[in-house]
Biopython code that builds the backbone (N, CA, C, O; Angstrom):
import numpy as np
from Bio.PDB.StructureBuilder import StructureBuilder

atoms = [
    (1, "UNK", "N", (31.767, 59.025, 51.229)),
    (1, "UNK", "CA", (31.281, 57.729, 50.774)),
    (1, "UNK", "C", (32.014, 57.361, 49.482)),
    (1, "UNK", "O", (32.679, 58.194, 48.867)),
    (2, "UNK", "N", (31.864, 55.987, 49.055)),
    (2, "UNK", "CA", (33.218, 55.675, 48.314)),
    (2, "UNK", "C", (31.762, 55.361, 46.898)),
    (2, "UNK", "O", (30.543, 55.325, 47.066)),
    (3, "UNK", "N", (32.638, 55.173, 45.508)),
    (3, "UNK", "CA", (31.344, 54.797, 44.992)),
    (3, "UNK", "C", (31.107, 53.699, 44.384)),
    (3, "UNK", "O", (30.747, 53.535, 43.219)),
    (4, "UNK", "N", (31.355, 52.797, 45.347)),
    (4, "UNK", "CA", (30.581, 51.311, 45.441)),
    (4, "UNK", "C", (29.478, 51.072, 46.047)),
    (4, "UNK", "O", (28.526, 50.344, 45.765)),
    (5, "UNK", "N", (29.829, 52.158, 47.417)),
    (5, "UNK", "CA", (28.523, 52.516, 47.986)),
    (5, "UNK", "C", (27.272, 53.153, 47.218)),
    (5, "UNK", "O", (26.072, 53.010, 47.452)),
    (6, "UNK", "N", (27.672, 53.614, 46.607)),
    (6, "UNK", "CA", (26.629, 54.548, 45.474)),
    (6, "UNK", "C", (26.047, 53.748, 44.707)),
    (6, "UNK", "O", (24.817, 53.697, 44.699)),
    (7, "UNK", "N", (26.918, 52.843, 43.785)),
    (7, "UNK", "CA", (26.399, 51.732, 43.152)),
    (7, "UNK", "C", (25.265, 50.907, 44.235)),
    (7, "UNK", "O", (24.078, 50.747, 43.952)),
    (8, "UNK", "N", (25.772, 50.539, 45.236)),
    (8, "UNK", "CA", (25.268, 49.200, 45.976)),
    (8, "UNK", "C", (23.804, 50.240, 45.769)),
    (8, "UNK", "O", (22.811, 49.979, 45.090)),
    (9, "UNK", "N", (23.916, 50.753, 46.115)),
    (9, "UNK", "CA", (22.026, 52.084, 46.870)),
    (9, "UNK", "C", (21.790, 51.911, 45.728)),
    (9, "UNK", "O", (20.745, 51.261, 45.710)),
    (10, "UNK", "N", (22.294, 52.188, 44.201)),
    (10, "UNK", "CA", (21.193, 52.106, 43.150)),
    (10, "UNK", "C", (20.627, 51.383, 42.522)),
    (10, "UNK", "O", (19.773, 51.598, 41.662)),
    (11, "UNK", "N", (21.219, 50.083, 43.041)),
    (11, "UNK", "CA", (21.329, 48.935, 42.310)),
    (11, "UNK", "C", (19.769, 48.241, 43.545)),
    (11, "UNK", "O", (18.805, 47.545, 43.225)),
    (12, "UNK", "N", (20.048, 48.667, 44.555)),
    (12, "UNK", "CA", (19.022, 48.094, 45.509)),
    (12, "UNK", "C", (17.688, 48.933, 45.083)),
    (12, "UNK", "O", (16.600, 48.380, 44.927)),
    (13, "UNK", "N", (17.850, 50.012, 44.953)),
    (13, "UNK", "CA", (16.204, 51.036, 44.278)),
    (13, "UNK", "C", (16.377, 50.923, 43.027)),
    (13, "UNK", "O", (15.730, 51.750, 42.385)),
    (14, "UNK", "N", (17.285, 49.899, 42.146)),
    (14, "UNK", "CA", (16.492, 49.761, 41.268)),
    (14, "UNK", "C", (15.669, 48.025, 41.007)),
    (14, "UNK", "O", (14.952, 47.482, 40.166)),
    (15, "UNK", "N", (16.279, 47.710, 42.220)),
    (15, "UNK", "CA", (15.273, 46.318, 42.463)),
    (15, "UNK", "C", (14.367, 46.753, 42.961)),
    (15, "UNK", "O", (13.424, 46.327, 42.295)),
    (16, "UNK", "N", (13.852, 47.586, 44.034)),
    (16, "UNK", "CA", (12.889, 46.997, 44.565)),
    (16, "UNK", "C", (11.908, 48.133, 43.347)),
    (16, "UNK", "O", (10.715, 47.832, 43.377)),
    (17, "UNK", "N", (12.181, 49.149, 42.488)),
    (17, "UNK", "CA", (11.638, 49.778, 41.538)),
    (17, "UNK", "C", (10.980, 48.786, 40.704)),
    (17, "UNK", "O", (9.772, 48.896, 40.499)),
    (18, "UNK", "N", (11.970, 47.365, 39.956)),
    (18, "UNK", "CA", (11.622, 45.991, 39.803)),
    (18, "UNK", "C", (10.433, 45.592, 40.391)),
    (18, "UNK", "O", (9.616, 45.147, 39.585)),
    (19, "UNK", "N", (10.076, 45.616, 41.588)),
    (19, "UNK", "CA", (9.271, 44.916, 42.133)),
    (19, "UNK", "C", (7.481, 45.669, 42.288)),
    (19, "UNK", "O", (6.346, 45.196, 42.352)),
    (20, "UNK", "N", (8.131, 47.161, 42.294)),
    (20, "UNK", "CA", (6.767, 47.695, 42.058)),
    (20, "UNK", "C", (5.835, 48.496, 41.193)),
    (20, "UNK", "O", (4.836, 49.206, 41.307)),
    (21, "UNK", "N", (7.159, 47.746, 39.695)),
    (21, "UNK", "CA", (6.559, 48.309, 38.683)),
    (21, "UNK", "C", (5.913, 46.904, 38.197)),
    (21, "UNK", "O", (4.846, 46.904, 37.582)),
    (22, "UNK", "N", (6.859, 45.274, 38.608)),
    (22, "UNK", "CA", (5.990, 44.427, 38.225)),
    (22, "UNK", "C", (4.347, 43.765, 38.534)),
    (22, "UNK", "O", (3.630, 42.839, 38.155)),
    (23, "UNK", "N", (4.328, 44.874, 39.439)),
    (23, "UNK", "CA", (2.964, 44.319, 39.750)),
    (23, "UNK", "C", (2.481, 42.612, 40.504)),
    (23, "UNK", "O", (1.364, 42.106, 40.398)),
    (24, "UNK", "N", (3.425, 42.129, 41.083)),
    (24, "UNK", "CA", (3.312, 40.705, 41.582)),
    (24, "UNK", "C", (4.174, 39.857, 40.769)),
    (24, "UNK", "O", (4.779, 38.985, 41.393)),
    (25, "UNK", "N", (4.370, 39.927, 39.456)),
    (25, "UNK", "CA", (4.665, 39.035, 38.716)),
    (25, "UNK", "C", (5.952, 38.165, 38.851)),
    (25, "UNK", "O", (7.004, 38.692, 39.211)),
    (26, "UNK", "N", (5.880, 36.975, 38.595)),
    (26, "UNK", "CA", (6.822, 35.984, 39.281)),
    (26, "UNK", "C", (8.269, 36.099, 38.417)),
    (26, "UNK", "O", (9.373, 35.873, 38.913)),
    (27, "UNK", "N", (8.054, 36.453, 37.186)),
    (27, "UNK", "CA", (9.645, 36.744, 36.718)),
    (27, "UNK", "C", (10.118, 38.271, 37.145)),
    (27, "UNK", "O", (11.262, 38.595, 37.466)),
    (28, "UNK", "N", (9.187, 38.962, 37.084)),
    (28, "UNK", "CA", (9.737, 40.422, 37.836)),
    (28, "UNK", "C", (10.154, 40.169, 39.470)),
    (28, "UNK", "O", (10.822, 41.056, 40.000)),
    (29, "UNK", "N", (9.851, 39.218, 40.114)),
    (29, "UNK", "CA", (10.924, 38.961, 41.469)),
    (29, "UNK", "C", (11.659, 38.412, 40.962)),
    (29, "UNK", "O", (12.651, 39.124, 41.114)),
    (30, "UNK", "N", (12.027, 37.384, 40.273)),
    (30, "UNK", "CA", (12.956, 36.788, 39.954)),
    (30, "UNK", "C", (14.328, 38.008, 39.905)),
    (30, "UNK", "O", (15.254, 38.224, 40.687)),
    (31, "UNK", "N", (13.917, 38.643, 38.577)),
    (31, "UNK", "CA", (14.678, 39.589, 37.756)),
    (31, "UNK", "C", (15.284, 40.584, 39.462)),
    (31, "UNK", "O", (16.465, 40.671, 39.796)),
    (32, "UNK", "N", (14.184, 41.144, 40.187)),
    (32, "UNK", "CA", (14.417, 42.181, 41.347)),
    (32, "UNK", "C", (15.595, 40.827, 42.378)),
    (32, "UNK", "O", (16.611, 41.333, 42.854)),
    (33, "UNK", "N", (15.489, 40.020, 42.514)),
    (33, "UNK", "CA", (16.267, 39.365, 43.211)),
    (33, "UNK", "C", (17.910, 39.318, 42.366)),
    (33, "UNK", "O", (18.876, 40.023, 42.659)),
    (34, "UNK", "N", (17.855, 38.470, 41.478)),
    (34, "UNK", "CA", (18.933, 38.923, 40.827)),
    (34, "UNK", "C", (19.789, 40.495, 40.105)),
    (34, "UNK", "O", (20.936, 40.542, 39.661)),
    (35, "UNK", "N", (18.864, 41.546, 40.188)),
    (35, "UNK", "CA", (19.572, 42.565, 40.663)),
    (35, "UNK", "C", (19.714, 43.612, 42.077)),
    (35, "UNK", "O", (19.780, 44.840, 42.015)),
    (36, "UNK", "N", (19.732, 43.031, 42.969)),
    (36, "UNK", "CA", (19.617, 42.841, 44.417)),
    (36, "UNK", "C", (20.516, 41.983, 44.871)),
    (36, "UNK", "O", (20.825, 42.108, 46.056)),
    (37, "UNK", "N", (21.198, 40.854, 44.035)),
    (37, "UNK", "CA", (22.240, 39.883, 44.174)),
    (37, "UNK", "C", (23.615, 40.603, 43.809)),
    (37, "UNK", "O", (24.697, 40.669, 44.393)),
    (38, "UNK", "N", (23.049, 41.206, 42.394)),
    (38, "UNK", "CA", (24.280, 42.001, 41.779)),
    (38, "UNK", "C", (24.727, 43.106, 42.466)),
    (38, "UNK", "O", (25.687, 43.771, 42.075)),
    (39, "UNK", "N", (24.079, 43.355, 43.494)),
    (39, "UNK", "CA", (24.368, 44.823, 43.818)),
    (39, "UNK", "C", (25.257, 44.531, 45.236)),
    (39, "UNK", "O", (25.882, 45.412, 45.827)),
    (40, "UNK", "N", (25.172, 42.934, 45.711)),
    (40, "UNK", "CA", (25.791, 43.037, 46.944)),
    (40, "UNK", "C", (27.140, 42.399, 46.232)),
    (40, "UNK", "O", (28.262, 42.501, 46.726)),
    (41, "UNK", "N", (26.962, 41.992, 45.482)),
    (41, "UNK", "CA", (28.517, 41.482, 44.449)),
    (41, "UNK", "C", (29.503, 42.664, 44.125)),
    (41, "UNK", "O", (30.677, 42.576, 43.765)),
    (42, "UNK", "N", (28.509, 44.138, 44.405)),
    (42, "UNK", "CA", (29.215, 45.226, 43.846)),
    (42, "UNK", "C", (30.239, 45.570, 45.305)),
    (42, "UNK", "O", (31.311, 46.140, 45.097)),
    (43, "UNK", "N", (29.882, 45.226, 46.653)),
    (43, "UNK", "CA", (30.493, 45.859, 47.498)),
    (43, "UNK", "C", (32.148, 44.915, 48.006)),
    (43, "UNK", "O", (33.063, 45.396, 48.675)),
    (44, "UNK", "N", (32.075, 43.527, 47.432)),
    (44, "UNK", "CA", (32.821, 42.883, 47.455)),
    (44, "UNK", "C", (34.021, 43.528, 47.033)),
    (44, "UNK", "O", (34.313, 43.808, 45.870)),
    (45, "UNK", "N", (34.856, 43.796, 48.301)),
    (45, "UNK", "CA", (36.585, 44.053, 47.951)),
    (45, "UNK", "C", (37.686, 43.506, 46.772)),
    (45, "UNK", "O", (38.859, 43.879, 46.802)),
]
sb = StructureBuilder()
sb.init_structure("model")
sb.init_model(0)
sb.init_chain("A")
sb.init_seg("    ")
for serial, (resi, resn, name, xyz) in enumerate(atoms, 1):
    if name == "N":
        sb.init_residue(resn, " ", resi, " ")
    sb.init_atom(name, np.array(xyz, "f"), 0.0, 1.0, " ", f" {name:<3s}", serial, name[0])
structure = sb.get_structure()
């Protein structure tokens, strides 16, 4: 595995980590979406 791939996986558990440490809260999706955005920006060639 190359390590963009590595990045992309940590970058995705650390959104959805985002999401269930915020407890519902509407800027903590925000925030989990935009690093969930960043992470598919990471696999881009």
């Amino acid at each position: 595995m190359n390590k963009r791939f590595y990045l992309f996986c940590a970058t995705t558990w650390a959104a959805a980590a985002v999401l269930i440490l915020g407890q519902g809260s509407m800027a903590t999706d925000a925030l989990s979406g935009v690093i969930a955005l960043a992470g598919f920006d990471l696999l881009r060639p």
